[in-house]
C-alpha positions as CSV (number, residue, x, y, z in Angstrom):
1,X,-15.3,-56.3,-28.7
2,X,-16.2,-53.1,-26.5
3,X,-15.7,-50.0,-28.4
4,X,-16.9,-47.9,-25.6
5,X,-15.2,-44.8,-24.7
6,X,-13.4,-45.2,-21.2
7,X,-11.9,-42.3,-19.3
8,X,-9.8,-42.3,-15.8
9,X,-9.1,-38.7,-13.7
10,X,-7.0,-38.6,-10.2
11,X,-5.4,-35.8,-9.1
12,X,-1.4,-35.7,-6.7
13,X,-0.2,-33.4,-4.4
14,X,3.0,-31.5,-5.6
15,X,6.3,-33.8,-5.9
16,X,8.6,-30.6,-5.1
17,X,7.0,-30.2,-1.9
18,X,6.9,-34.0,-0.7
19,X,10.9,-34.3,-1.7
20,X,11.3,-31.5,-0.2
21,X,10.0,-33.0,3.2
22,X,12.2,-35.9,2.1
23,X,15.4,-34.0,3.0
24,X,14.4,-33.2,6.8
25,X,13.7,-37.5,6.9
26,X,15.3,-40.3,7.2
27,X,14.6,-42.8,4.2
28,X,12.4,-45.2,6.3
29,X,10.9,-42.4,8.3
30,X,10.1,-40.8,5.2
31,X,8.6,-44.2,3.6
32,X,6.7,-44.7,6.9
33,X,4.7,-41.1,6.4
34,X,3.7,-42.1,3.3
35,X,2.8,-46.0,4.2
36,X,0.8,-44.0,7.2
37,X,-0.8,-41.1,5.1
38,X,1.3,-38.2,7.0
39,X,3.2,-37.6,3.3
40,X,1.3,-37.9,0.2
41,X,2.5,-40.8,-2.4
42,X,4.2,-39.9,-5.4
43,X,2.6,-38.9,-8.3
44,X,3.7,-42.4,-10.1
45,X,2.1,-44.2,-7.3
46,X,-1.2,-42.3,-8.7
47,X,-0.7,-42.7,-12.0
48,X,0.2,-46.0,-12.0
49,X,-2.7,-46.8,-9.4
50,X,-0.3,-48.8,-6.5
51,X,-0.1,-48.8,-3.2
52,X,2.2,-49.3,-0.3
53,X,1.5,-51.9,1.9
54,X,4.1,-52.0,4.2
55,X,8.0,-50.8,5.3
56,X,10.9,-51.9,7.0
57,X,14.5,-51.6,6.8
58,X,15.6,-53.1,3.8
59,X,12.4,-53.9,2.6
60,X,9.3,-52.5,1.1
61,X,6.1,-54.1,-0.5
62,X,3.3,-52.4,-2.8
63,X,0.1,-54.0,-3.9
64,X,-0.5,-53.5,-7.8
65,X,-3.4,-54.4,-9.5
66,X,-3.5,-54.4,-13.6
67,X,-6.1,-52.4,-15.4
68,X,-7.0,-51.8,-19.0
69,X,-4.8,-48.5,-19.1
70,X,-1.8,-50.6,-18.1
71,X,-2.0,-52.2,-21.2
72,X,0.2,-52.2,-24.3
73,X,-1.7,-52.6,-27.7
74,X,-1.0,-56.3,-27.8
75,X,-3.4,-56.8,-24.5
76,X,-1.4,-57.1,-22.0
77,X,0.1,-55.3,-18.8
78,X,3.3,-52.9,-20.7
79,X,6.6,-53.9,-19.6
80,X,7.3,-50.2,-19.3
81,X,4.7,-50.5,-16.3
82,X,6.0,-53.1,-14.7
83,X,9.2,-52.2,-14.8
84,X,8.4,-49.1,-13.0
85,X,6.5,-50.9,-10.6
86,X,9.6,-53.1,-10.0
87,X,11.6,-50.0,-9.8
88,X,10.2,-48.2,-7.3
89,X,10.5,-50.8,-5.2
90,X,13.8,-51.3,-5.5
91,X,14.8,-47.7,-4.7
92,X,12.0,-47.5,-2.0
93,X,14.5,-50.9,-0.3
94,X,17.5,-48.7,-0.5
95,X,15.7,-45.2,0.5
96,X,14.9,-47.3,3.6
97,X,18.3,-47.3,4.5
98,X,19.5,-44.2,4.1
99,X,20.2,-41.8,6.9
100,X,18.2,-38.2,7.1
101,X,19.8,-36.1,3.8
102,X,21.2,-38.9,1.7
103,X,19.6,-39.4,-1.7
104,X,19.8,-42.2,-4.3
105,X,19.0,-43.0,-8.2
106,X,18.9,-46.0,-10.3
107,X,22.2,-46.9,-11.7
108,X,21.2,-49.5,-13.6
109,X,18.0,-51.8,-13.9
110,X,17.4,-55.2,-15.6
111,X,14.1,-56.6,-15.4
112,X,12.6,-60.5,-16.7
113,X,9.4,-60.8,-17.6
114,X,8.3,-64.1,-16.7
115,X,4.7,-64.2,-17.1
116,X,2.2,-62.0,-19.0
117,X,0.1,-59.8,-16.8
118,X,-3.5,-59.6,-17.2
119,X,-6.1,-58.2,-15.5
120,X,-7.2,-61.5,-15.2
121,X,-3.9,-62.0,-13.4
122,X,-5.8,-59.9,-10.4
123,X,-4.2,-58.5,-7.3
124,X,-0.3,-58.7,-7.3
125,X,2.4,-57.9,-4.6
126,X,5.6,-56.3,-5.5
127,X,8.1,-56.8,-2.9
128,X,12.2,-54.9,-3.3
129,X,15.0,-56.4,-0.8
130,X,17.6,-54.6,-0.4
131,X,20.6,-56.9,-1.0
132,X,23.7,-55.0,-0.3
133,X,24.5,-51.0,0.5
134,X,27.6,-49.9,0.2
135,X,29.5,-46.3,0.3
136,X,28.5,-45.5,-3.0
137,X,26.3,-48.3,-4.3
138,X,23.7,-50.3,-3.3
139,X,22.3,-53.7,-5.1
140,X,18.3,-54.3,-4.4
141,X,16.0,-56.9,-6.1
142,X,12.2,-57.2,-6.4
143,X,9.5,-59.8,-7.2
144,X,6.4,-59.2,-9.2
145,X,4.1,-62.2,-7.7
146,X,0.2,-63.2,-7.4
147,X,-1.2,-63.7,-3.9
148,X,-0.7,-67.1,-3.9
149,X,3.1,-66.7,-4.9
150,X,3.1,-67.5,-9.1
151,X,6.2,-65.1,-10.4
152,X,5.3,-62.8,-13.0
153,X,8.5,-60.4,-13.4
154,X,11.9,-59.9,-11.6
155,X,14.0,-57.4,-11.2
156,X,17.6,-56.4,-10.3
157,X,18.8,-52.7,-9.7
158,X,22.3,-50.7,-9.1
159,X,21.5,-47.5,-7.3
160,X,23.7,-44.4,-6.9
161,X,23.8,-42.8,-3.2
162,X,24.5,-39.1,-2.9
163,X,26.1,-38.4,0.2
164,X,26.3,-34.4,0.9
């Protein structure tokens, strides 16, 4: 067993500024800068080391790939991280939707871990959908899946909109 000392620096842009530029955006105009590099990515989306991949109405779907520092002491990917994962893209699916001003935060969140995730488990896409918006509420889902389409985790969210 390695006992070698590992160590990981990145660096974010400020989050106050990018949600600030949220408010002048719609939600998919606002996911589209940061998909195309116009708005820098959250600092989660550092921290966490994922990736957007691509953005539509309804839809989003981020590219994560597992690392040691994902790990929980029992070898695996932590279920804290891929719940976040999961989580942002089920808020990213209903921040899609929204029109220029409107802002949203999870309600509620229940996630199934299906499969341990390894870094042997390699490259893995996280896709949200939004399922159903509402005045109030919306109801989103997301996959945790391997390239070649093996479910790993699951997820199903209640978000709040804030209307002004």
């Amino acid at each position: 067993m390695s006992t070698a000392e590992r160590t990981r620096t990145y660096d974010w842009e400020s989050p106050l500024d990018t949600a600030g530029k949220a408010q002048t955006l719609t939600g998919l105009e606002f996911l589209k800068g940061i998909l195309n590099g116009e708005i820098p990515a959250p600092p989660i989306a550092k921290t966490l080391d994922f990736q957007t991949l691509s953005v539509e109405e309804g839809k989003i779907l981020f590219e994560f790939t597992p690392y040691e520092f994902h790990y929980n002491p029992i070898g695996s990917v932590h279920g804290g991280v891929i719940s976040t994962v999961l989580d942002t893209a089920m808020g990213c699916a209903v921040h899609s939707v929204l029109p220029q001003g409107v802002a949203y935060t999870t309600l509620e969140l229940k996630v199934n871990f299906v499969k341990a995730v390894t870094i042997k488990s390699g490259k893995l896409l996280v896709e949200g959908r939004l399922i159903h918006s509402g005045r109030t509420t919306a109801l989103v889902e997301a996959d945790l899946k391997s390239e070649s389409g093996t479910l790993y985790a699951h997820g199903v969210s209640t978000c709040l909109i804030f209307k002004p």
